[in-house]
C-alpha positions in Angstrom: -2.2 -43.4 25.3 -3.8 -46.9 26.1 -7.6 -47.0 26.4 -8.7 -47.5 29.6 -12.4 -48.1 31.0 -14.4 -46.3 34.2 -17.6 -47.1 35.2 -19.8 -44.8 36.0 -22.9 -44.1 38.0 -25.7 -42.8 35.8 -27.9 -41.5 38.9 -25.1 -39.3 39.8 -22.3 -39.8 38.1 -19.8 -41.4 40.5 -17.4 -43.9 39.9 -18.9 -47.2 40.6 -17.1 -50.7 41.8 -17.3 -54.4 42.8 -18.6 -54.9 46.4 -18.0 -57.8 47.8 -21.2 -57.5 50.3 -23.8 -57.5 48.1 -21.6 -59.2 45.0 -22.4 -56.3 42.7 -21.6 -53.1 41.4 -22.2 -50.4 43.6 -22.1 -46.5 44.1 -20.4 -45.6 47.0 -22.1 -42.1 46.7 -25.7 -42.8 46.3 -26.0 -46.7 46.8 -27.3 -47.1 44.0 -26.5 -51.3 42.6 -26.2 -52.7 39.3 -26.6 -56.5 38.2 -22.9 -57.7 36.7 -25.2 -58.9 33.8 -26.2 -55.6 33.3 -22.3 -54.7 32.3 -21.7 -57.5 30.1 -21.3 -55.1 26.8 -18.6 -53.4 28.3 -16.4 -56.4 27.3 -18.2 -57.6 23.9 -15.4 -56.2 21.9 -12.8 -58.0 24.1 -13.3 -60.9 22.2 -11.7 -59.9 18.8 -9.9 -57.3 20.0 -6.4 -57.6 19.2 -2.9 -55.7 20.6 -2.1 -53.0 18.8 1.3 -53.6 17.4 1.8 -50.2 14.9 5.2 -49.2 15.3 6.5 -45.5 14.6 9.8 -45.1 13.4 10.8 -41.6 15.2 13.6 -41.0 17.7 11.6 -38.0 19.5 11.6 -38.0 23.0 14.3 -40.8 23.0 16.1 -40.1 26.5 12.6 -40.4 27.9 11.7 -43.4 26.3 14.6 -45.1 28.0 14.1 -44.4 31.2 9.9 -45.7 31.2 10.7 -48.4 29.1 7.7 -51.1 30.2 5.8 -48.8 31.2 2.3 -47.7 29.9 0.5 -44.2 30.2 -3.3 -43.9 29.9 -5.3 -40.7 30.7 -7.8 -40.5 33.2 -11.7 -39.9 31.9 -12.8 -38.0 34.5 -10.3 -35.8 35.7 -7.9 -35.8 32.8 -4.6 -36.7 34.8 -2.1 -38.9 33.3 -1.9 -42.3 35.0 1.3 -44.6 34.4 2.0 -47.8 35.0 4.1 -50.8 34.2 3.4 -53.2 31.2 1.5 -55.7 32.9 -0.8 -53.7 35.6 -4.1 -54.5 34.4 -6.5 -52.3 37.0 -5.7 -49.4 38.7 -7.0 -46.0 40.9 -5.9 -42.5 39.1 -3.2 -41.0 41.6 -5.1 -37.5 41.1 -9.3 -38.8 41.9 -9.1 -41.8 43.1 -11.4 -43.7 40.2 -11.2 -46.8 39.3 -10.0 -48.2 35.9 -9.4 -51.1 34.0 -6.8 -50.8 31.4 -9.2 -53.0 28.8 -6.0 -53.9 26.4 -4.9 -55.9 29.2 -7.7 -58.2 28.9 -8.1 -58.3 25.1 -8.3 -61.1 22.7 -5.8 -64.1 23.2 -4.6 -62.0 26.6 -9.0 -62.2 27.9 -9.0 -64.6 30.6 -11.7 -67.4 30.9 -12.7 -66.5 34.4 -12.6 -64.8 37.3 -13.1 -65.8 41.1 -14.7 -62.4 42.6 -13.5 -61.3 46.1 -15.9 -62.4 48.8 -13.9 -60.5 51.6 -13.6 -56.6 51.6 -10.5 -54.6 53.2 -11.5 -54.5 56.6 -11.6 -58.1 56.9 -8.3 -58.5 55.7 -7.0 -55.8 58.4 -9.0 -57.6 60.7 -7.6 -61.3 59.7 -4.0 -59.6 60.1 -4.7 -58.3 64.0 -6.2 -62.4 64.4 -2.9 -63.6 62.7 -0.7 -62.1 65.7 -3.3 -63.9 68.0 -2.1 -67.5 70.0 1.6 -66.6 68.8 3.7 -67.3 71.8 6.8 -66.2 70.9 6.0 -63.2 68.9 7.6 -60.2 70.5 5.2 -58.5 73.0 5.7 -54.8 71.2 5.6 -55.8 67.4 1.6 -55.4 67.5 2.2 -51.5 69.0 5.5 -50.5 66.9 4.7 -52.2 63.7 2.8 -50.4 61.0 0.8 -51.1 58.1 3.0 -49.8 55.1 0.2 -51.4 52.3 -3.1 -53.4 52.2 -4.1 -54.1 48.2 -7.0 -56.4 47.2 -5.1 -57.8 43.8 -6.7 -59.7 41.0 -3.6 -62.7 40.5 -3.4 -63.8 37.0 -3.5 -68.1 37.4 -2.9 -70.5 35.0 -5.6 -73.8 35.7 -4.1 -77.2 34.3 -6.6 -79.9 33.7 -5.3 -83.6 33.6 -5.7 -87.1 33.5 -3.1 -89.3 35.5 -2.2 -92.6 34.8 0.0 -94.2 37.5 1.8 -97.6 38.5 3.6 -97.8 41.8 5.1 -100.1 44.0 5.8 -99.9 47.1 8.0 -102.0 49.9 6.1 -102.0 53.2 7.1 -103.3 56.5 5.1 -105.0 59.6 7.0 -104.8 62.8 5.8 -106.9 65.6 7.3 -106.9 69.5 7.4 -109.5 72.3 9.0 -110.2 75.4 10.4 -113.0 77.8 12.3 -113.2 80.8 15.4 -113.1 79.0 15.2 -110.7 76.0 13.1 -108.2 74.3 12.1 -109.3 70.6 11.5 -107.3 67.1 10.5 -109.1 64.3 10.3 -107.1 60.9 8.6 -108.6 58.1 9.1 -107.5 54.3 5.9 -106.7 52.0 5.5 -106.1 48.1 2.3 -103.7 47.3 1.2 -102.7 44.1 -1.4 -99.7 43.3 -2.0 -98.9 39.4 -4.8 -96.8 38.1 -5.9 -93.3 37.1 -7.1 -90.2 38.4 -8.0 -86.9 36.9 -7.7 -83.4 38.0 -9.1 -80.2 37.4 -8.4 -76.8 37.7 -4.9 -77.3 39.1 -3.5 -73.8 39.7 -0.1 -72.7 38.8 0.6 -68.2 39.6 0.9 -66.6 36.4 3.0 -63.3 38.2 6.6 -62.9 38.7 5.7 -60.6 41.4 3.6 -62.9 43.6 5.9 -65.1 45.4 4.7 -69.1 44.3 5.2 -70.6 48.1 3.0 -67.8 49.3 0.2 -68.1 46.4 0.1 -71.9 47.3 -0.5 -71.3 50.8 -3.2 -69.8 50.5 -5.0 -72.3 48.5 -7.1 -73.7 48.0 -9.7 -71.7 46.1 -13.5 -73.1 45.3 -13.1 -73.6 41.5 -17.4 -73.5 42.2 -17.5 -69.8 42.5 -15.8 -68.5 39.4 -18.0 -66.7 36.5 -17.5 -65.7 33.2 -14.7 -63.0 33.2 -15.7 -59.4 33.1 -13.6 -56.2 33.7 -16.4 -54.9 36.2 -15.4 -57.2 38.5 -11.9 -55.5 38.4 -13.3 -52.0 39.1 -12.0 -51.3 42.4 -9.0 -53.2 42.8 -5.6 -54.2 41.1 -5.1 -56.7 38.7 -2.2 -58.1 37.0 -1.7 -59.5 33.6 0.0 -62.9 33.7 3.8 -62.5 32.7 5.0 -66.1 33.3 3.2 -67.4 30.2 1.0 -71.0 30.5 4.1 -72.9 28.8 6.6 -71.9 31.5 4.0 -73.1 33.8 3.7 -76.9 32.7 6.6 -78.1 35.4 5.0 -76.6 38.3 1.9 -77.8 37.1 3.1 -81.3 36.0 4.9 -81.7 39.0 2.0 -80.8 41.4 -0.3 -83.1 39.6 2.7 -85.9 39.8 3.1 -85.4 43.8 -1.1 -85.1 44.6 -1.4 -88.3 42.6 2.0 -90.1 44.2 -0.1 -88.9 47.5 -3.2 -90.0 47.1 -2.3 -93.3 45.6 0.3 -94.0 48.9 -2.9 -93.3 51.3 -4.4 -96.7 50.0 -1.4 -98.4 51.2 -2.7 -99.2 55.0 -2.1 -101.4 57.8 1.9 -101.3 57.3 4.2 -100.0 59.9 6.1 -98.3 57.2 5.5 -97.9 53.3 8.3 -96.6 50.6 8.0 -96.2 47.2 10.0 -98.2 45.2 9.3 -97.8 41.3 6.7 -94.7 40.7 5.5 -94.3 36.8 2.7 -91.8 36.4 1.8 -90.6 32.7 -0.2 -87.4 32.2 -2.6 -87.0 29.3 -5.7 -85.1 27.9 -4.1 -81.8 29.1 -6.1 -78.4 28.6 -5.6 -75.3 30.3 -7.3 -72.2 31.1 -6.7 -68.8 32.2 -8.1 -67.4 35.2 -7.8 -64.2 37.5 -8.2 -65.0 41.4 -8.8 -62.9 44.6 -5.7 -61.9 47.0 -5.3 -59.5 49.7 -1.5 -58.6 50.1 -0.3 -57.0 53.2 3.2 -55.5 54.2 4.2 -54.5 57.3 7.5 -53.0 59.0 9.3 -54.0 62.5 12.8 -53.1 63.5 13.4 -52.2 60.2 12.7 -55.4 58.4 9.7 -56.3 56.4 7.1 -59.0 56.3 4.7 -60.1 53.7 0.9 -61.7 54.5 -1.8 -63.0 51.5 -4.8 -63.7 52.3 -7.4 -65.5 50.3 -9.9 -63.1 49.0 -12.3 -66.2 48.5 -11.7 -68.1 51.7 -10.3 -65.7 54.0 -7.4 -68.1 54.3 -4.6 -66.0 56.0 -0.8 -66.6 55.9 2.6 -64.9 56.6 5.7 -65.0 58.4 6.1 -63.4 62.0 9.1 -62.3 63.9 10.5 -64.6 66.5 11.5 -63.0 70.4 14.7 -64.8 70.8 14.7 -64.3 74.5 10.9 -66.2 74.8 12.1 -68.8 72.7 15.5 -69.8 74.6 13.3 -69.2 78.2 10.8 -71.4 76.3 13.1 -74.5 75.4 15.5 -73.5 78.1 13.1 -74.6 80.5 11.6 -77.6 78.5 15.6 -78.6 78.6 15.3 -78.2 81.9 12.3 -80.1 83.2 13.4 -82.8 80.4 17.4 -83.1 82.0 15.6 -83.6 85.5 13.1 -86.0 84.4 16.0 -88.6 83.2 18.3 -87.4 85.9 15.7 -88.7 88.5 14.7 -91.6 86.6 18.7 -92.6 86.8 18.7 -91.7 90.8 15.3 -94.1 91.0 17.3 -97.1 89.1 20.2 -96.4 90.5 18.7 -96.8 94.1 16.7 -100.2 93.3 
């Protein structure tokens, strides 16, 4: 059995969490609030903690070994149930009580991250962002806010990988001007051909790459970007209260999404110097990365599922920010009235600018 950790309250002995209203720990039974400094020595021996890799040589209990292979039992402090789950859950609830925990192996020596971005948004604001989400969507089907249901709402600590970087870069580009005149004869267009050059560097910080298989990367991008400005120290009471996830897509598979999001913001912000041209193209990019360091950081998401007409649709929102994103189902009858009539109205515009010509 894996250690895990609970905090409790010592006025009355409840289990205690992160609220995001007043950004400390709280008692949900008797109010009572604690300073995060105040928990700081629950994670001292973090530090130099290291995994525990003692490995018994017995074949008891074989048949059940196979079938919860990469998963992880712990036993619940305060009401002794057994809680399981898979290898790289990192905070939890006990199925039996309810009470928080942090499994504190998780977040142990080389696997303790460097910081963590607490959640500034509590469930009901995520419920409430959702209901907002289905708001100005013309084409969403008039029913799917009655007959859909919310199957989950989780407040998850994602495990993120932050790249720093320096970018060198020299591009050139092929830019055009085009300029138009008339006479009573002919309509002119004259294009004329530029060469511009942009070289220099640009650093970047913080670039965040998803550490979690399970967290779709499109979706953890759209909901960026997070304020680098609020993250502290990492502590495990900040944890207390939600999930969290260990990273399991390590910070070397990582580098290409991270090299490659540093090589397009740079590409980008280099072609927005290049003004005044009708038209600009890239024609020979070379951007070099160096003074690469990288740090490990856990940040706030709200994950929400919901089920229509038997199909299921994902939303994140930004535990930070409050960003919201997701897909929405699509009325197909709306949407060919919609651009059925657009068609419509567009087919009769020309058709009676042809009549007009036709008649002078």
């Amino acid at each position: 059995m894996a250690n895990i950790q609970e905090y409790k309250c010592p006025c009355c002995g409840g289990a205690i969490e992160f609220n995001t209203s007043v950004q400390k720990m709280k008692c949900p039974f008797c109010d009572t609030e604690f300073e995060m400094e105040a928990l700081k020595n629950f994670d001292d021996a973090l530090r130099n903690e290291g995994v525990d890799d003692m490995k018994w040589e017995t074949n008891a209990g074989g048949e059940w070994g196979e079938d919860v292979k990469g998963l992880n039992s712990y036993v619940c402090k305060s009401c002794g149930g057994e809680i399981v789950a898979d290898a790289v859950t990192g905070a939890t609830s006990c199925p039996y009580c309810g009470n928080p925990v942090v499994m504190m192996g998780q977040f142990s020596g080389s696997l303790k991250p460097d910081y963590v971005i607490p959640f500034k948004y509590d469930k009901k604001a995520a419920k409430a962002a959702l209901l907002s989400h289905y708001n100005g969507k013309p084409l969403l089907p008039d029913v799917f806010k009655d007959e859909n249901h919310l199957d989950e709402i989780k407040g998850v600590y994602v495990p993120f990988w932050l790249f720093d970087a320096d970018a060198d870069a020299n591009i050139r580009y092929k830019c055009t001007r085009v300029r138009t005149w008339s006479d009573s004869k002919y309509n002119y267009t004259e294009t004329s051909y530029f060469g511009a050059v942009r070289s220099g560097d640009i650093g970047f910080a913080h670039v965040p790459v998803d550490g979690s298989s399970r967290m779709p990367d499109d979706l953890m991008e759209s909901i960026e970007p997070f304020d680098f400005s609020g993250a502290v120290d990492f502590q495990t009471a900040y944890l207390a209260g939600y999930l969290a996830d260990k990273y399991d897509v390590d910070d070397k598979e990582s580098i290409d999404r991270a090299n490659n999001r540093i090589r397009q913001s740079t590409a980008d912000a280099f072609a927005s110097t290049v003004k005044g041209y009708a038209t600009v193209m890239p024609e020979v990019t070379n951007i070099t990365l160096k003074n690469s360091a990288v740090k490990y950081a856990l940040y706030p998401v709200w994950v929400l599922t919901t089920t229509w007409a038997g199909k299921q649709y994902l939303f994140a929102m930004n535990g930070q920010t409050g960003k919201f994103v997701g897909d929405l189902p699509v009325d197909k009858t709306k949407y060919w009235i919609r651009f059925g009539i657009a068609g419509v109205i567009a087919a009769a515009a020309v058709f009676g600018l042809q009549f007009f010509l036709h008649m002078l």
